[in-house]
C-alpha positions in Angstrom: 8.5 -19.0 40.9 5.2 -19.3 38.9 1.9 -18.5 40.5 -1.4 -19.6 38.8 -4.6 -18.9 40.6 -7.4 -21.8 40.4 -10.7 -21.4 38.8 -13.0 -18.2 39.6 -16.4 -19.0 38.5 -18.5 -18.1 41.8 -20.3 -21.1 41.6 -17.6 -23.4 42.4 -17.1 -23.7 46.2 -13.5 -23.7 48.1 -13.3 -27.4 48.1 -14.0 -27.8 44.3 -11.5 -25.1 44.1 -8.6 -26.9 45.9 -9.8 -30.2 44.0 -9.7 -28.6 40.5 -6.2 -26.5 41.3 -4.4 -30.0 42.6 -6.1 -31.8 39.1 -4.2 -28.6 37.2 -1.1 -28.9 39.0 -0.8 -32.5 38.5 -1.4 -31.9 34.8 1.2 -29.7 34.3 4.0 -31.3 36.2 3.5 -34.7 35.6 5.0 -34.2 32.5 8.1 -36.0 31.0 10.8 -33.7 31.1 9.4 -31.4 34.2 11.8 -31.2 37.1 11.1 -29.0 40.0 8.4 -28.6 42.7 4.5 -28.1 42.6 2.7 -26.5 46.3 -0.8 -26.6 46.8 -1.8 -24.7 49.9 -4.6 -23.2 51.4 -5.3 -21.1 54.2 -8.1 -22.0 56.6 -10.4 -20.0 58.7 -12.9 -21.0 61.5 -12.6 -24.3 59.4 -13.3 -22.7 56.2 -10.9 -22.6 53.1 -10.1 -18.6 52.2 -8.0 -18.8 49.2 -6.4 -21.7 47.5 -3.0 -21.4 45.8 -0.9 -23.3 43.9 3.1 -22.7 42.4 5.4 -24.7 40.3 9.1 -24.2 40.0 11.0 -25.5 37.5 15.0 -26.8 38.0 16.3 -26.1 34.2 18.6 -29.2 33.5 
């Protein structure tokens, strides 16, 4: 299972965080040829997103 972190420039908040990761994820597994999953998730807080984290896993055919 592959785990790439979204963007860490300080300036970008949570939300813009989650937005850019799911833009990424989509990018890379909308792809002809890609079989497997993709998982966005975040963890939430008092309402607040924490951390934002994203995985791909690719079936080899």
């Amino acid at each position: 299972m592959k785990h790439s972190p979204p963007p860490t420039t300080k300036r970008i908040g949570r939300v813009e965080q989650a937005e850019a990761a799911l833009v990424r994820l989509l990018a890379e597994t909308s792809k002809r040829g890609f079989f497997g999953a993709a998982t966005l998730s975040f963890n939430v807080q008092d309402g607040r997103i924490q951390q934002v984290r994203i995985a791909t896993e690719q079936t080899l055919k």
